[in-house]
C-alpha positions as CSV (number, residue, x, y, z in Angstrom):
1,X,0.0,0.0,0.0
2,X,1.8,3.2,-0.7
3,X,1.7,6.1,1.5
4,X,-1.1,8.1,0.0
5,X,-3.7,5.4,0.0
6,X,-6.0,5.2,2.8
7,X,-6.0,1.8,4.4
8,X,-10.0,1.9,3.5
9,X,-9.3,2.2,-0.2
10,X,-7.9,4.3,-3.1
11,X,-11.3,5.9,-3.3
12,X,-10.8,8.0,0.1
13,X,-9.0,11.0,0.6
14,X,-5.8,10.2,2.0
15,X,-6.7,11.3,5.3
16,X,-4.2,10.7,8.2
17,X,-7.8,9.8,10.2
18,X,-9.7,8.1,7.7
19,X,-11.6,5.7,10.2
20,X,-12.6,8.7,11.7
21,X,-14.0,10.8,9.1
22,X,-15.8,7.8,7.2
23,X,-17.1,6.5,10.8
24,X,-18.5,10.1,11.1
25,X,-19.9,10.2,7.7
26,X,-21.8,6.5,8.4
27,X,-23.1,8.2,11.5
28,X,-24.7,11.1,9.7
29,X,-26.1,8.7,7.4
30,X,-27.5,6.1,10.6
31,X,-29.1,9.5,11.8
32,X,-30.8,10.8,9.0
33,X,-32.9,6.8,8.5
34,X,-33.2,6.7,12.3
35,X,-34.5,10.1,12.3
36,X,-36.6,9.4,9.0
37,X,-38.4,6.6,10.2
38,X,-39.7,7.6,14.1
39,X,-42.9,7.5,14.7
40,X,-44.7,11.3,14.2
41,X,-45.5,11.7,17.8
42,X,-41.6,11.1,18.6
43,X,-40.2,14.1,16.4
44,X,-38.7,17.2,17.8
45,X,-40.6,20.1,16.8
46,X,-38.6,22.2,14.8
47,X,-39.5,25.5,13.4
48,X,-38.1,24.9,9.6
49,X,-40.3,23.9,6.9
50,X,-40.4,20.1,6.8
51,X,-38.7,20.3,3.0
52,X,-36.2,22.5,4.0
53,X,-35.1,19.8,6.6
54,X,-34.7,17.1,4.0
55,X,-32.7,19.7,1.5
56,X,-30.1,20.7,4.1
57,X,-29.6,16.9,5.4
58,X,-29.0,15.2,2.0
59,X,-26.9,18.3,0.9
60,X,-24.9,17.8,4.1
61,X,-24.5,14.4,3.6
62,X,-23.7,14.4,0.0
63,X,-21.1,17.2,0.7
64,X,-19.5,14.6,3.3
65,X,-19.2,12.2,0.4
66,X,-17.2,14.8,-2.0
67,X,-15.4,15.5,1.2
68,X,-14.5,11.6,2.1
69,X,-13.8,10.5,-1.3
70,X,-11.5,11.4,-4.1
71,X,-12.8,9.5,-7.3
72,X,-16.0,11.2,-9.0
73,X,-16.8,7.7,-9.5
74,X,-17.1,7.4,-5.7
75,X,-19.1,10.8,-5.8
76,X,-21.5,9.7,-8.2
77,X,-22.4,6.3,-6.8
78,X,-22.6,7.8,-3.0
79,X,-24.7,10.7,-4.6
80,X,-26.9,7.9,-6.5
81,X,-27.1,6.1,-3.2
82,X,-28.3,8.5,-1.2
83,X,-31.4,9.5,-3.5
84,X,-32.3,6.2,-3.8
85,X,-32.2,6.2,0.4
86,X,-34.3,9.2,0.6
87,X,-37.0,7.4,-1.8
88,X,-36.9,3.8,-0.5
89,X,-37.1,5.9,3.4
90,X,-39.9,7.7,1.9
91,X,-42.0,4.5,0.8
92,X,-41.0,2.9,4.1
93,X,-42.4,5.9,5.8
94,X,-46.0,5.5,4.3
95,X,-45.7,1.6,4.4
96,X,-45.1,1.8,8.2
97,X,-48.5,3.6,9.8
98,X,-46.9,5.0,12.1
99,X,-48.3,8.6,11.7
100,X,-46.1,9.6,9.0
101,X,-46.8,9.7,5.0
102,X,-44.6,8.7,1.9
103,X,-44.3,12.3,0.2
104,X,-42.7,12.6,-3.3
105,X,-41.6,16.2,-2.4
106,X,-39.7,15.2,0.8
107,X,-37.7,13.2,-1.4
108,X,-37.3,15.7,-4.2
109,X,-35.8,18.1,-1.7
110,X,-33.8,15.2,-0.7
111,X,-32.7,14.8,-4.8
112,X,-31.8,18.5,-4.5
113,X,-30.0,18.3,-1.5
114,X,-28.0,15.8,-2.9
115,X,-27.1,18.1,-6.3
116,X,-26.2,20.9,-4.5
117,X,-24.0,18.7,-1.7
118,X,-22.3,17.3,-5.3
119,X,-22.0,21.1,-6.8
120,X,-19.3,21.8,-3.5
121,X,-16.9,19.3,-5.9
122,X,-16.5,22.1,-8.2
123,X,-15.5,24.6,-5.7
124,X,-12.4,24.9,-3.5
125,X,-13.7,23.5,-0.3
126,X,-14.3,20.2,-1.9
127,X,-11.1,19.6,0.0
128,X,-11.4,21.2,3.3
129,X,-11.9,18.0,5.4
130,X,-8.6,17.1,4.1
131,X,-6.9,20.4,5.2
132,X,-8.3,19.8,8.7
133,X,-7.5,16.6,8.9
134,X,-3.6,17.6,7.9
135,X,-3.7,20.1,10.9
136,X,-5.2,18.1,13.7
């Protein structure tokens, strides 16, 4: 293995923590289905509008996957992945009767999260985890 590739692949960043940064990312991830699929009575209220809350989770999420990983194969596929997770939670939402609804606009905010989370790639702070994780 040379020096620049991450023990978890060549598709990370080559973080001097990558554990760290991918177990944090996974986290995120575990968060946003936990969160998804809790019963109505058991959310938080919270005073943004309810589409709002999907676009800023997925676009945080998919800007944690142009942060972890280096490839824009690895973008694309985490990007796919996640808009397919905000659908299937969607359906699993209205299939569980558990006071919440499938809603195909909750999971095209989550679709736009996810393209503007994929748009940081073209800017300079694509790599920002990486210049933290050089100074830590």
């Amino acid at each position: 293995m040379s020096a620049r590739q991450s023990p978890l692949g060549r598709s990370l960043k080559p973080f001097k923590r990558p554990w760290l940064w991918a177990g944090l990312w996974m986290l995120a991830v575990a968060v946003v289905v936990f969160g998804s699929l809790l019963p109505a009575r058991d959310l938080p209220s919270v005073s943004l509008n309810d589409k709002w809350e999907h676009f800023l989770a997925y676009a945080a999420l998919s800007t944690g996957a142009v942060q972890l990983f280096q490839r824009r194969l690895s973008w694309g596929f985490a990007c796919v992945v996640l808009v397919l997770l905000g659908i299937g939670l969607e359906y699993a939402q209205g299939a569980m009767g558990m006071g919440r609804s499938a809603d195909r606009f909750d999971a095209l905010a989550d679709t736009i999260g996810v393209l503007v989370g994929l748009a940081t790639a073209l800017t300079p702070l694509r790599d920002a985890l990486l210049w933290i994780d050089r100074r830590l």
